[in-house]
N, C-alpha and C positions, 0 to 999 in steps of 0.2 A: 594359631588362632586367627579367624577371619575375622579384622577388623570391622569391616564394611557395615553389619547391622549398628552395630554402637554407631560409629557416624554418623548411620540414617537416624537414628535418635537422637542427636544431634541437630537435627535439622541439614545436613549434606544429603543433595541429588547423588547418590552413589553414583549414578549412570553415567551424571556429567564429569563427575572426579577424574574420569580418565581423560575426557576430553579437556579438560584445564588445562590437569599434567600436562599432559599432551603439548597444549598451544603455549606454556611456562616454557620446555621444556624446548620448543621451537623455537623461542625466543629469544633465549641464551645460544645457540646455534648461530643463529642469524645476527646475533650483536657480535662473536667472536668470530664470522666468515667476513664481516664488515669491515673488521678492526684489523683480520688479517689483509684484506684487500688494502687497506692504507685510507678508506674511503673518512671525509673530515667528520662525520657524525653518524657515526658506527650504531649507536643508539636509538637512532632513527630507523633501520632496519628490524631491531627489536619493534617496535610501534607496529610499524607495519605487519610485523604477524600477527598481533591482538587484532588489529583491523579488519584482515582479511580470514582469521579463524573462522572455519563453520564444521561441526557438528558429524555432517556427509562430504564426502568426497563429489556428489556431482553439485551441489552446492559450494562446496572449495573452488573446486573447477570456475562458476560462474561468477562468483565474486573475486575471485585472483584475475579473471579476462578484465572483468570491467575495470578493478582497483588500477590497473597498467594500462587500458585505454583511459581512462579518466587522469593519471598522471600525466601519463605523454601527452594530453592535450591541454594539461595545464601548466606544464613545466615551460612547453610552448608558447603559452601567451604569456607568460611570465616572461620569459625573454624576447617577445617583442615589445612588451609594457616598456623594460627594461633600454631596450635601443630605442624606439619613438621617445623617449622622453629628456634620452640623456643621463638616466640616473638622475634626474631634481624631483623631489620629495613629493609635492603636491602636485603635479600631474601622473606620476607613478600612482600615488592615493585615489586620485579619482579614477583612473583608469581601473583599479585592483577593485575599489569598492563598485563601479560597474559590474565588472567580471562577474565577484561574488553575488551578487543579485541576481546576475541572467541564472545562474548556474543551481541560486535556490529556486527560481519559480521553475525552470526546467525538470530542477531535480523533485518538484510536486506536481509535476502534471504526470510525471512520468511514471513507472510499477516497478517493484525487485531493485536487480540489482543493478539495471537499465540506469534507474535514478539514483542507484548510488555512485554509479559513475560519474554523471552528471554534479551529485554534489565532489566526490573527490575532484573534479577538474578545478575545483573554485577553490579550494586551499591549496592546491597543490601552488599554483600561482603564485599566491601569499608564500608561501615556501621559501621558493626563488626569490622574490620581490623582496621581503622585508629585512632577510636575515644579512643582506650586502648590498642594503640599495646606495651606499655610497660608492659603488667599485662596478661601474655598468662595464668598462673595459674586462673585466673578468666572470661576465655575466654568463662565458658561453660554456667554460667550465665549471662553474658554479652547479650551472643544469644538467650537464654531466653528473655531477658530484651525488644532487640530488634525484635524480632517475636512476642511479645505478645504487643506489643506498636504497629506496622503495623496491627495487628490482631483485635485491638480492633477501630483501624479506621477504617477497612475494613468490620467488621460488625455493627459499626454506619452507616456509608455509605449504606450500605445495609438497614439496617432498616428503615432509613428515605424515601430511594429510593420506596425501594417497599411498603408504606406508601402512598408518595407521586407523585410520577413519573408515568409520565402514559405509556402506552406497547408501544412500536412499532408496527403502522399497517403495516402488511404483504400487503394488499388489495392496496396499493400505489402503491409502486413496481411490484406487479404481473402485476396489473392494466397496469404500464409504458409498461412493458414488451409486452402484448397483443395489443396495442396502435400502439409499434414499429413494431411488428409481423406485422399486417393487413397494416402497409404503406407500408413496403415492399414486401407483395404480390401486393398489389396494382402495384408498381411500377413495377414487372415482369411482372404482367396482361397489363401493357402500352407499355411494348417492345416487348412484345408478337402480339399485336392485332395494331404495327405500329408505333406507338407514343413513342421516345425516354425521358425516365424521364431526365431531367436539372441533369448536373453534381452538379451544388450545393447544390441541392436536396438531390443529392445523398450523399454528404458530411454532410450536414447536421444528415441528420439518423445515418451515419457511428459515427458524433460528442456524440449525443443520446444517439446513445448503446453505446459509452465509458463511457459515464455520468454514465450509469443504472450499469453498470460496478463495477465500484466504488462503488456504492451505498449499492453494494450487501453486502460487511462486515456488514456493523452494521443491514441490513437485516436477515443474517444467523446465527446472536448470540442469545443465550439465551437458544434455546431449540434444540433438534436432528430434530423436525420437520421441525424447521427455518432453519437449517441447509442445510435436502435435499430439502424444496421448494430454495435456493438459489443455490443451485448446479443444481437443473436443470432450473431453471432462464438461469443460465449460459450455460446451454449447449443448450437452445436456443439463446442468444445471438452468442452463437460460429456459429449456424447454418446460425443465418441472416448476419453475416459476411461474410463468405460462399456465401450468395445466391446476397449482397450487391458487392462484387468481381465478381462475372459472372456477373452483369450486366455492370458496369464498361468495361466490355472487351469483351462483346459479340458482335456477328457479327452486323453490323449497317443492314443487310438485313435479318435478320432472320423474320422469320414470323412463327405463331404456337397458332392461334387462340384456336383451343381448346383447349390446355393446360392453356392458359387466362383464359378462361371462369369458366375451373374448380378452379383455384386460386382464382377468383375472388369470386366465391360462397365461397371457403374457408374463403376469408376477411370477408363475408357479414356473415357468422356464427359467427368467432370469435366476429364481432364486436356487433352482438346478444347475446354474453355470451355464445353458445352455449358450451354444454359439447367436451370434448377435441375427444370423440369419435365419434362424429358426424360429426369432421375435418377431420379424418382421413382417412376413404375412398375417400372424396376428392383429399388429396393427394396422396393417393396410385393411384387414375384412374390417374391423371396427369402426377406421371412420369411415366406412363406404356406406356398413349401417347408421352411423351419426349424420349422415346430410341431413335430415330433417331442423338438425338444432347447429348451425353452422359456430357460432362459440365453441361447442365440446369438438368438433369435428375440426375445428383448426387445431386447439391446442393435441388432439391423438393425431397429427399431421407434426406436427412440429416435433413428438417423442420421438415417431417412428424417422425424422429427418436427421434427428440426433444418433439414434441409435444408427442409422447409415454411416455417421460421421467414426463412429469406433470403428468400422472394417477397414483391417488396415491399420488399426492399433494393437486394440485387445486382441486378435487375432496372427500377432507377432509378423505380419507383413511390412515388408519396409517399403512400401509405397504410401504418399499422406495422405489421410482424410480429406476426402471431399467436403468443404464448408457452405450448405443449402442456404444456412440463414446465418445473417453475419453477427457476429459477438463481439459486441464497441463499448468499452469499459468507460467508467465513469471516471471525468477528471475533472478535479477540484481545480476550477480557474481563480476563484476568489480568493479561496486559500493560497495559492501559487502566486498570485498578487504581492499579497499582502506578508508574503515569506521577502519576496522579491525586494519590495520596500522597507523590511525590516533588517533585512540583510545588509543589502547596498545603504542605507541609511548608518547604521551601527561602523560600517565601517569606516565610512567616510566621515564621521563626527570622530570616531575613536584615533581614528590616522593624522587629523587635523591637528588635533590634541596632540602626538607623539611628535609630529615636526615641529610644532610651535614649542614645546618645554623641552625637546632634546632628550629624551625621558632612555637612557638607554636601553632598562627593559622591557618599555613599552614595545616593540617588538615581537616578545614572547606574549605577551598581554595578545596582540593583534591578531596573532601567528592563533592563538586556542580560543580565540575568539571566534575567527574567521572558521574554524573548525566545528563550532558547538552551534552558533549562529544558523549554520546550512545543515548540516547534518541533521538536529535536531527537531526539524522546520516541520519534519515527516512523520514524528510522530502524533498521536490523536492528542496528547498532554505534554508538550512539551514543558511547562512548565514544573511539574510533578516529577520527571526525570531528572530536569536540573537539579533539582535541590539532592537526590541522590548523587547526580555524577559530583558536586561542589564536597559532599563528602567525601567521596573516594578520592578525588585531587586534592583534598587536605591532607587525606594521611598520607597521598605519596609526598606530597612536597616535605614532610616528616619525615618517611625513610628517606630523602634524597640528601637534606641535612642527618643527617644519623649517618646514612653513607660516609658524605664527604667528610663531615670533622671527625668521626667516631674511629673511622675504617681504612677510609683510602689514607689518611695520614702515614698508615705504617706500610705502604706500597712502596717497592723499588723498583719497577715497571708497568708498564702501559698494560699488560697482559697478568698482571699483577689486579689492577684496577678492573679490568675486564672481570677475572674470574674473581673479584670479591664483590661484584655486584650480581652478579647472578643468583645468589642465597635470595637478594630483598625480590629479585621476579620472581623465582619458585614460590616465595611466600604469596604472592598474590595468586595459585592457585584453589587455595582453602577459599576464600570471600567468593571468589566465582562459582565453589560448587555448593556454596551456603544457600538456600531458599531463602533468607531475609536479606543477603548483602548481594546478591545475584547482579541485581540490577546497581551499577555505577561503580562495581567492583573492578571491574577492568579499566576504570577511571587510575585506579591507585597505580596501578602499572604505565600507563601513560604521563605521569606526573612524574611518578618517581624518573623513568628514563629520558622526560625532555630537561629536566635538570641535572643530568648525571652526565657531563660531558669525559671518556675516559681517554684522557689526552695527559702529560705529565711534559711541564711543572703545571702542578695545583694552582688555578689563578682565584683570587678573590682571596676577603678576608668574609669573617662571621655574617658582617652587618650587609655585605652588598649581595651573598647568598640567601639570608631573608628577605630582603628586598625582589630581590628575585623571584623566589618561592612564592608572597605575597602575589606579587603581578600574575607568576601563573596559574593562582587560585582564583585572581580577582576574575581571569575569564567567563566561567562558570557563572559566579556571581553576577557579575555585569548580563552576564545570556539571559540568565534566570529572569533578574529586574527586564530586559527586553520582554521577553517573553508572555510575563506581565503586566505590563503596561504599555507596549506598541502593537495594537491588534492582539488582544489577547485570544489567546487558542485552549481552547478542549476538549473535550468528545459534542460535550450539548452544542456548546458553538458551531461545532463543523455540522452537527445534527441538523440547526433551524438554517442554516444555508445551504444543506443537501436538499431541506425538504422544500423551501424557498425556490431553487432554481428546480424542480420536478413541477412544482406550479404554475413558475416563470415559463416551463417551455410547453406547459400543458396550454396557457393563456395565448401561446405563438400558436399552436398548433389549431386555434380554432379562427385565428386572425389569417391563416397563411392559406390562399388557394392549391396549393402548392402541396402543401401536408401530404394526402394520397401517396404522391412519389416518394415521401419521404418517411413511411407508414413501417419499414423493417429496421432501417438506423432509429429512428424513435422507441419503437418498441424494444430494439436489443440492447440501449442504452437504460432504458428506464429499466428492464429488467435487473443489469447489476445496480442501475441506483436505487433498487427495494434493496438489495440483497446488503449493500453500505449502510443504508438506511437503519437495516436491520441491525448493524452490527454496532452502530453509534449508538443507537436506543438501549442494547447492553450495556454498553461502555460509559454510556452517559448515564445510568443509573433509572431509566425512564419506568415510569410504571408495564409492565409486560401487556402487548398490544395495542398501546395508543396510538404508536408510530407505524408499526408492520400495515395496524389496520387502516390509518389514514395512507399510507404509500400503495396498500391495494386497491383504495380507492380512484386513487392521480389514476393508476394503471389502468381500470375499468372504465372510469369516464374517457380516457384518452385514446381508449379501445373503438368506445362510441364515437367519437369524435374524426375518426378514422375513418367508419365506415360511412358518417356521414358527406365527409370529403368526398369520399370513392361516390359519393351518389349522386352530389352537384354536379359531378364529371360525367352522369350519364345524357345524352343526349334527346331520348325523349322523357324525361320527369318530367312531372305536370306542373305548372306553373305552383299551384297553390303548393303541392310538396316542399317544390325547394324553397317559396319563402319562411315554409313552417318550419324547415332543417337551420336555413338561417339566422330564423330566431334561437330557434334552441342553443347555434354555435354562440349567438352573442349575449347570450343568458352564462353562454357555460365560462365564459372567458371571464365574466364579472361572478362567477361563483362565489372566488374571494370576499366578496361584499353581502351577495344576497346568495344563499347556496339555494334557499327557500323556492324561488324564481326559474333557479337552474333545474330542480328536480321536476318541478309545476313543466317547464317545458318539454322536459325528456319524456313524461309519460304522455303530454298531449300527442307529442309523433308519433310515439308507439302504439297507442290508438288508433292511430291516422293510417299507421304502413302496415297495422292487422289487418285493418279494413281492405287496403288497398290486397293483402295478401304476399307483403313483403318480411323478407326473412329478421330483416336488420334489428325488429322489434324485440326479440329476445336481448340484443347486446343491448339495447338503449333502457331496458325495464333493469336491467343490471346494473348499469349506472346509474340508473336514478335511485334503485335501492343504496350501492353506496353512497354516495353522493350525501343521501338522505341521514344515512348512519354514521358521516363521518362529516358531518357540516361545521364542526366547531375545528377540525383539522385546517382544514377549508378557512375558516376566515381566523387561526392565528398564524398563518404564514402572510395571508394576506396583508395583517398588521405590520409583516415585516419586513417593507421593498427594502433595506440594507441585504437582505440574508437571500432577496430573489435576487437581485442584481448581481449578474457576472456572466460572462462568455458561457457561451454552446461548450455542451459537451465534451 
């Protein structure tokens, strides 16, 4: 009888069952190759496989690279903390609660699994550092001890994975990607040939390609190939943003049938499989016919520069994608801040505290702290995860007492204790493939074995193993209240500082003579900061299109604002132009305050450069209709210099 359905009624991810088992099943491996190696904390290599489990083998691949570059470079500075200080307590603290700060704003500027390296390097440290900071003379095998105990779960994990885990298909993704591509020609071939596509449509695609967005890390890990088919994934998603924005704001009369016709033949290939080059003089003839309306004719230049970028991918050649237009992700400086200082603070109050009261398991306290603290710095809610991982670390600190008094009592060997604690990890395979304990359930499995030391004689009596227990659940707790009350974080919050700093450098870019030169980094960044934009507005619960459509706006006006640059740079403009352009720039930069003013000026120029017979008018009637339609976007970010304030992209 095939169990499998009754547990999907259950509420169990059948799918994931195997992969639990699996990383359970790794785990027990890696605590008894530990224990045989002689290494002091056998159990720590267990940890380490939950940590570096994933799902795919080329995803294993990239998180086991980094988990080992991010050790060895903390184990590292642990052991120089450890000689520059001497081993004395408070300068070891201050140094550690540095560390871990650089290491969380690092680990939030950063993407994938890049940044979890960067956070593993900051505990790893702590590692080293707290668990013998009275014995710096022994500090060098210490860091042996602990690098060769991460090492030895990181290639169990490994060997099981790539055993057992099956690859990531690449063919998913592409697939999403050519899917999205062909709707959104579609939908220019509909405004083309009369028929305005539905705004929600158009929200929707825009929703999409944020998804496939996301998607892309664990698509690009494993090998250099995956690498650049998701780099230029992206840099057609940057395109259909691009062509998803002009529609948005293009003139409601336009007409330009055969530029449809040619798009639409382009849809009808792509959605044939057709090779990428058989697309491509389609959109070369297109925008050759688009020069009249030079907006539609950049962004069908930008598709067909994207679609260049897949030869060479899609096409199973192992030479890379040439990159036409550069693709510069968004990075949360503010947030990276404010991890940084919440991090390096928490430690250095919590470290004071443990030297000053002697607290022996302050320690472990330090140790899961220093772990939850950085780690969790990266998600949209951290605070909402805490409160799950604080359960799953109660009940293991449960099974760990239940272990030790109930179990290991009647052991007569070290190997004894080993394999009677393997039952309590198998058991934390069920909660991980449960859809309601999913999340924090691999909490229980980390608790249980940072308390389970399988060494004999049994030391402790009842009372200084709850004590224990208590300290390594207080971690979570103590995170949670950070999390909450020093810079709090959640999806809305990260939301009014993405859209904040999109304002902030919309307001640069009308102040900066300079802009012009800096008209494709600007553009390639704002494009994934709709695409983030987009995906916070979900997460944060936002009414559907408030945000998309205020962020399409930043994007249109900034569009303008470009070309106005490009125009003060021409040499013979006529005096009265460029004072009129000027005005408008400093209209557009005080938007925030009077949007009313800003639109009043964009269509006086576009008036002015009909007249004169200039193209520019088309981009500037476009920003002024957004502008127009999204004025209350406009001045409540303006309210909000906290949320604009923070470093360039």
């Amino acid at each position: 009888m095939n169990p499998l359905p009754a547990l999907a009624r259950l509420g169990f991810d059948t799918g994931r069952l195997g992969f639990t088992l699996r990383t359970c099943f790794a785990a027990c491996l890696a605590l008894l190759a530990a224990w045989a190696l002689g290494l002091e904390h056998p159990q720590w290599s267990a940890m380490t496989v939950f940590a570096s489990a994933q799902p795919a083998r080329n995803m294993l691949l990239e998180k086991a690279f980094f988990r080992g570059v991010g050790t060895l470079a903390g184990t590292a500075v642990g052991v120089v903390l450890m000689l520059l200080s001497g081993g004395l307590p408070l300068p070891v603290m201050l140094g550690l609660a540095l560390w871990v700060g650089l290491c969380a704003f690092a680990g939030n500027l950063l993407r994938g699994f890049v940044s979890y390296g960067a956070l593993i390097a900051g505990f790893s440290a702590a590692m080293v550092v707290l668990l013998d900071i009275g014995h710096p003379d022994h500090v060098l095998l210490l860091a042996m001890d602990r690098l060769l105990t991460v090492l030895t779960g990181i290639v169990t994990a490994l060997v099981v994975g790539l055993l057992f885990a099956p690859k990531e298909g690449e063919d998913a993704v592409a697939g999403e990607a050519r899917q999205l591509a062909i709707r959104v020609l579609r939908q220019l071939t509909s405004l083309l040939s009369g028929t305005r596509p539905g705004a929600e449509e158009q929200r929707q695609t825009l929703r999409q390609l944020a998804l496939l967005d996301e998607a892309l890390e664990p698509h690009g890990a494993g090998s250099l190939r995956s690498r650049r088919s998701a780099r230029s994934i992206r840099s057609l998603i940057s395109a259909l943003v691009s062509a998803l924005v002009w529609l948005r704001t293009a003139p409601e009369t336009l007409r330009a049938e055969p530029v449809g016709k040619l798009l639409e033949q382009a849809a009808g290939a792509l959605e044939g499989a057709a090779p990428v080059t058989e697309i491509l003089p389609l959109l070369e003839q297109a925008a050759d016919l688009a020069s009249e309306h030079p907006p539609l004719r950049d962004a069908i230049l930008r598709l067909e520069a994207a679609a260049k970028e897949r030869i060479g991918v899609s096409d199973g050649e192992i030479r890379p994608a040439r990159i036409e237009h550069p693709v510069i992700l968004h990075r949360d400086w503010v947030g990276a801040r404010q991890a940084a200082l919440r991090a390096g603070g928490i430690m250095l109050g919590l470290g004071t505290l443990w030297v000053v009261t002697g607290w022996q398991a302050g320690a472990l306290l330090l140790l899961g702290t220093s772990v939850m603290v950085t780690l969790f710095s990266t998600w949209e809610n951290p605070a909402l995860i805490m409160r799950k991982v604080l359960v799953g670390q109660a009940c293991g600190a449960l099974a760990a007492l239940a272990c030790r008094w109930l179990v290991w009592p009647h052991a007569t060997s070290e190997l004894e204790l080993v394999l009677m604690l393997m039952p309590f990890i198998m058991l934390g395979a069920l909660p991980m493939a449960h859809r309601r304990t999913m999340l924090g359930s691999i909490d229980y499995c980390m608790a249980l074995l940072l308390l389970s030391q399988p060494a004999l004689p049994l030391k402790g009596d009842l009372a200084g193993t709850v004590f224990t227990a208590l300290a390594v659940v207080s971690a979570p707790l103590l995170t949670l209240i950070a999390f909450r009350t020093i810079f709090p974080t959640d999806a809305r919050q990260r939301l009014q500082v993405l859209a904040g700093m999109m304002l902030r450098e919309l307001q640069d870019l009308c102040s900066a003579p300079e802009a012009a030169l800096r008209a494709a980094t600007w553009r390639a960044r704002l494009n994934h900061r709709l695409l983030r934009l987009v995906r916070l507005s979900q997460q944060a619960g936002e009414r559907a299109g408030t945000q998309e459509d205020g962020g399409i706006a930043v994007f249109a006006v900034g569009m303008a604002v470009l070309r106005l640059r490009a125009m003060l740079a021409e040499t013979d403009l006529a005096p009265a132009t460029a004072h009129a352009i000027r005005l408008a720039l400093a209209r557009i930069a005080n938007a925030a305050e009077q949007p009313g003013r800003a639109v009043q000026a964009l269509d006086e120029l576009a008036s002015r450069l009909d007249e004169a017979g200039r193209g520019e008018a088309e981009s500037l009637r476009a920003a002024s209709r957004a502008l127009a339609a999204q004025a209350s976007f406009f001045q409540d970010q303006g309210g909000r210099p906290d949320a604009a304030a923070g470093a360039p992209g």
